[in-house]
C-alpha positions in Angstrom: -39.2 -34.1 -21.1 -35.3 -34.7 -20.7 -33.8 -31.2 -20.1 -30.2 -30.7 -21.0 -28.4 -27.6 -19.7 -26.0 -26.7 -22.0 -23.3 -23.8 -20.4 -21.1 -21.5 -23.0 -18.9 -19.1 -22.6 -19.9 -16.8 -25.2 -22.9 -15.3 -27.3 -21.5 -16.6 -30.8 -21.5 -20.1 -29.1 -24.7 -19.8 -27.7 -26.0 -18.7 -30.9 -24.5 -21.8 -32.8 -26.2 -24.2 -30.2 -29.5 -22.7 -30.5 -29.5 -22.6 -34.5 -28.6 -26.4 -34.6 -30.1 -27.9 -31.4 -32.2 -25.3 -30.0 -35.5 -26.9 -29.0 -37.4 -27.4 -25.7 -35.5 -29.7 -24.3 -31.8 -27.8 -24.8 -31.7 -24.8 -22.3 -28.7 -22.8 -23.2 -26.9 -20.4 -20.8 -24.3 -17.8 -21.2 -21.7 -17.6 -18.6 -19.2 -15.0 -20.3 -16.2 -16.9 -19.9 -16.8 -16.9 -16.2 -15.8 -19.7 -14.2 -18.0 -18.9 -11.1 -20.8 -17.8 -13.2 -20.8 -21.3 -15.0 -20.9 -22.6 -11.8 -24.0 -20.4 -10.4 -26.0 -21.3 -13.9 -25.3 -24.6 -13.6 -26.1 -25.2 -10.2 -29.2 -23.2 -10.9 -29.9 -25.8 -14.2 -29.5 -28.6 -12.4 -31.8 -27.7 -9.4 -34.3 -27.2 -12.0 -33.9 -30.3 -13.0 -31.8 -30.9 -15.6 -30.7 -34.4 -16.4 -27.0 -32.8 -17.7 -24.8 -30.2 -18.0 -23.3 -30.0 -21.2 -20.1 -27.5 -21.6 -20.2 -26.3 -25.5 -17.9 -23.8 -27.0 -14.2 -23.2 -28.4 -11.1 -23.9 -26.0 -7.1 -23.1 -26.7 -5.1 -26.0 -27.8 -2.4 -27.0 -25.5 -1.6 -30.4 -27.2 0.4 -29.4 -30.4 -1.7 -32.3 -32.5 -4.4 -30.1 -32.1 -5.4 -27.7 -34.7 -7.5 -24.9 -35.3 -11.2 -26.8 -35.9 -10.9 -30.0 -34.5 -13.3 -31.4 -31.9 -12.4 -32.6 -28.4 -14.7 -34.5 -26.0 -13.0 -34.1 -22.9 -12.8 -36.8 -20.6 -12.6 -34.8 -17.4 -12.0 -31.2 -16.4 -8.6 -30.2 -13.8 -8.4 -27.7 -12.7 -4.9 -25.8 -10.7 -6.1 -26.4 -7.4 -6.0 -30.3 -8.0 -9.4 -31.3 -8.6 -10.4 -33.4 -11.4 -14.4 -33.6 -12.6 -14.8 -36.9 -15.0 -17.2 -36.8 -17.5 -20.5 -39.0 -17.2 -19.2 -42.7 -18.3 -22.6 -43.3 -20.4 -22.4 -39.9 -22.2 -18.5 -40.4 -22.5 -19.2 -43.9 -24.3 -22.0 -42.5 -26.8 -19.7 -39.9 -28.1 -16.3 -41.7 -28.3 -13.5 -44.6 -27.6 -12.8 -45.7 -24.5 -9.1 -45.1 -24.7 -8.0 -42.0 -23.6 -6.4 -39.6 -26.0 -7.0 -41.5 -29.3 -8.8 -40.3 -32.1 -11.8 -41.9 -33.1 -14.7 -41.1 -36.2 -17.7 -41.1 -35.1 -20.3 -42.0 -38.3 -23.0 -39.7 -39.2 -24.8 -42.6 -41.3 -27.0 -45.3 -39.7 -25.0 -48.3 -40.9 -21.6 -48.8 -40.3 -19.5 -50.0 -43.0 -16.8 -52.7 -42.8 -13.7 -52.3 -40.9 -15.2 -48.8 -39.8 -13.4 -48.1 -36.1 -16.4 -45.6 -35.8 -19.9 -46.1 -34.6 -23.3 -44.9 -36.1 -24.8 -41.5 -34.0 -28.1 -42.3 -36.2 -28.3 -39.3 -38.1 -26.8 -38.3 -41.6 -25.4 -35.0 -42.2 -27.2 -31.6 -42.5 -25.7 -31.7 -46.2 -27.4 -35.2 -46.8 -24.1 -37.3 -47.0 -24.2 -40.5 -45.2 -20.5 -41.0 -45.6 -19.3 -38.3 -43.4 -17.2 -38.1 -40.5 -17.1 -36.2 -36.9 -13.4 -36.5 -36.4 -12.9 -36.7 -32.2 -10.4 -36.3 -30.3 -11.1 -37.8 -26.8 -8.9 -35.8 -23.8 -8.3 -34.1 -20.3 -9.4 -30.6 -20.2 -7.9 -27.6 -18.4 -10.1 -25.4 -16.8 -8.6 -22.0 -16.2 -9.8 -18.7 -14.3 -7.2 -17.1 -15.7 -6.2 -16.8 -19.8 -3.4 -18.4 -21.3 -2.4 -16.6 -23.8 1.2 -17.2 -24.4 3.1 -20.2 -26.3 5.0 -20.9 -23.7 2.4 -20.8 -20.5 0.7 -23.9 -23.5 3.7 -25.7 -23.3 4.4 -25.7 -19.8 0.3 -26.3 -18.8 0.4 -29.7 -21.0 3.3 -30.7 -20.0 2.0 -30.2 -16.6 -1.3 -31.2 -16.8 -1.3 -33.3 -19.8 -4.5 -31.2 -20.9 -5.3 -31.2 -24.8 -7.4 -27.4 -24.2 -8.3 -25.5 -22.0 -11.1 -22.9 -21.3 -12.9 -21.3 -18.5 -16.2 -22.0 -18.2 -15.8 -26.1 -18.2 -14.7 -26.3 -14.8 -17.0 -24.3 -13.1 -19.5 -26.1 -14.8 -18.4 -29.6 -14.2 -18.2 -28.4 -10.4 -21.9 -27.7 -10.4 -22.7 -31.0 -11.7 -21.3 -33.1 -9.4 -22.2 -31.5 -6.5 -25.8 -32.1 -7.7 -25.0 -35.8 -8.8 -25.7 -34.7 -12.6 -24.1 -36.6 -15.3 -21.9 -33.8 -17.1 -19.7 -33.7 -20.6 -18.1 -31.3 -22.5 -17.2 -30.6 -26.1 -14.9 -28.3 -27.3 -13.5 -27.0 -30.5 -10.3 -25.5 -30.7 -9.7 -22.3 -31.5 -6.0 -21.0 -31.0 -3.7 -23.8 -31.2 -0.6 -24.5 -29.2 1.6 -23.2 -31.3 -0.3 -19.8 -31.0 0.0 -16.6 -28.8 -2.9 -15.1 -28.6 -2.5 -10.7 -29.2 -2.6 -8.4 -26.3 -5.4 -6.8 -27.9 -7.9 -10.2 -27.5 -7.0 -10.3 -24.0 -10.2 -8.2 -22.8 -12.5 -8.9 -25.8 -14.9 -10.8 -23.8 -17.8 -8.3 -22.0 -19.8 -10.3 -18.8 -22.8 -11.0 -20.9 -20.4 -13.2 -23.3 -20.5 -10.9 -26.1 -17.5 -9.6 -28.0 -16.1 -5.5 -27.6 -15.0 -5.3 -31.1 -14.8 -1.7 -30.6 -12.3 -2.2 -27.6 -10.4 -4.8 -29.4 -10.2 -2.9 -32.3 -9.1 0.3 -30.3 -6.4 -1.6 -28.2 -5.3 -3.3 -31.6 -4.5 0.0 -33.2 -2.4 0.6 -30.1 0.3 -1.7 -31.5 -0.8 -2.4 -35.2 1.6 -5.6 -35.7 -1.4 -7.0 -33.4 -3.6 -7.2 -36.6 -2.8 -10.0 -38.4 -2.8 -12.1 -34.8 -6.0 -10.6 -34.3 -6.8 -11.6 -37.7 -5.2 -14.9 -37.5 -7.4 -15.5 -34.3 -10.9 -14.4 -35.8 -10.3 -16.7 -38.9 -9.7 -20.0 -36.1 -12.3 -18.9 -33.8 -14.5 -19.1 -37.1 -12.8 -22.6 -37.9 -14.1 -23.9 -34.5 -17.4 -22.8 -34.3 -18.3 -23.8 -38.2 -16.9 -27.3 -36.6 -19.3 -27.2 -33.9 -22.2 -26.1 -36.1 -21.9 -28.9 -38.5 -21.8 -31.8 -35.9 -23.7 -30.6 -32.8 -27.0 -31.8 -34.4 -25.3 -35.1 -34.3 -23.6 -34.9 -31.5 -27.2 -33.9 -29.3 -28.8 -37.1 -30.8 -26.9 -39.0 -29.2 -26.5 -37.1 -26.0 -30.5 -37.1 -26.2 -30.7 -41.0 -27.1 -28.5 -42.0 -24.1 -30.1 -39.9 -21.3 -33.5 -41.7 -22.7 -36.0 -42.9 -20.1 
């Protein structure tokens, strides 16, 4: 059996993975949007004998094309330090063009039609339309041990970095695989978009087990009530990215599955 380690940052993505892929073969971990701790699960995964690391979850936009619900395959991870962790070349070709940074559709019908600049992942859509689309956006990611939270740390980090998102599991993750010599990917849906500070009250929403203190959040929140449509704004793209991720992971897997094939 072909084992794939998948590594999220939080419970709610972890939850989506398992009610769309779950199965014998995906092993999903939770690393609570820990760098090191993606790194220790992974290693762990992959001396276990897992034939990839997969890094699944929603990331901040730093490219301002990006908006809340669209899907990046990132091409490799950098991180501050200067160290750059390419995605696996095979798994990188199954899921989308080879040109950096340009959008491509990957079809969710088994024939392709005419003219289509997409290519068929074999399966059609959990809806049963054979016409539909899984819009990607192919890019660099950050990885981050720190959150960036602020417009303006977006701005300057892309134009640094020339990242599309970033998040902070990825990296850690990506670390772990190729010190094992494990073919590794990531895909990301985005979340908060460049053009969007994130409230002070988010900032320590995430517990160590990768679940969310709504209670905390909501008790910093009403600190400084003009957080709460922020906070509001946030939950409502944070929903955006994980419905994205629940409607084409099953897609997305089969392919991922198909290519790491005996």
């Amino acid at each position: 059996m072909t084992i794939i380690a998948v590594i999220c940052g939080l419970k709610s993505e972890a939850d989506v993975v398992r009610n769309t892929v779950g199965g014998e073969s995906i092993r999903v971990e939770i690393s609570g949007a820990d760098a090191q701790r993606a790194y220790q699960l992974s290693r762990a995964a992959c001396a276990n004998g897992a034939a990839a690391v997969v890094s699944v979850g929603v990331s901040g936009g730093l490219d301002p094309a990006l908006a809340p619900g669209d899907l990046v395959i990132g091409e490799a991870v950098v991180v501050e330090e200067g160290s750059r962790f390419e995605a696996d070349a095979e798994l990188l070709s199954q899921l989308t063009s080879a040109h950096p940074g340009k959008s491509r559709d990957l079809a969710q019908h088994t024939e392709k039609s005419d003219g289509d600049p997409g290519f068929s992942v074999g399966a059609p859509s959990r809806a049963g339309r054979r016409d539909e689309r899984i819009r990607v956006t192919s890019g660099v990611l950050y990885g981050s041990d720190a959150i960036i939270d602020s417009v303006a740390a977006k701005s300057e980090l892309f134009a640094s970095s020339a990242a599309v998102a970033v998040d902070m599991e990825s990296h850690g993750a990506a670390r772990a695989a190729a010190e094992a010599g494990v073919p590794f990917i990531a895909v990301r849906a985005i979340a908060d978009p460049a053009d969007r500070a994130l409230p002070l009250a988010a900032l320590g929403a995430v517990a160590p087990d990768g679940s969310t203190r709504v209670l905390k959040t909501l008790w910093e929140a009403a600190k400084a009530p003009g957080q709460f449509p922020a906070l509001m704004q946030l939950g409502s793209d944070s929903n955006k990215a994980l419905a994205r991720l629940r409607r084409d992971l099953p897609a997305i897997f089969a392919q991922l599955e198909k290519a790491l094939a005996p």
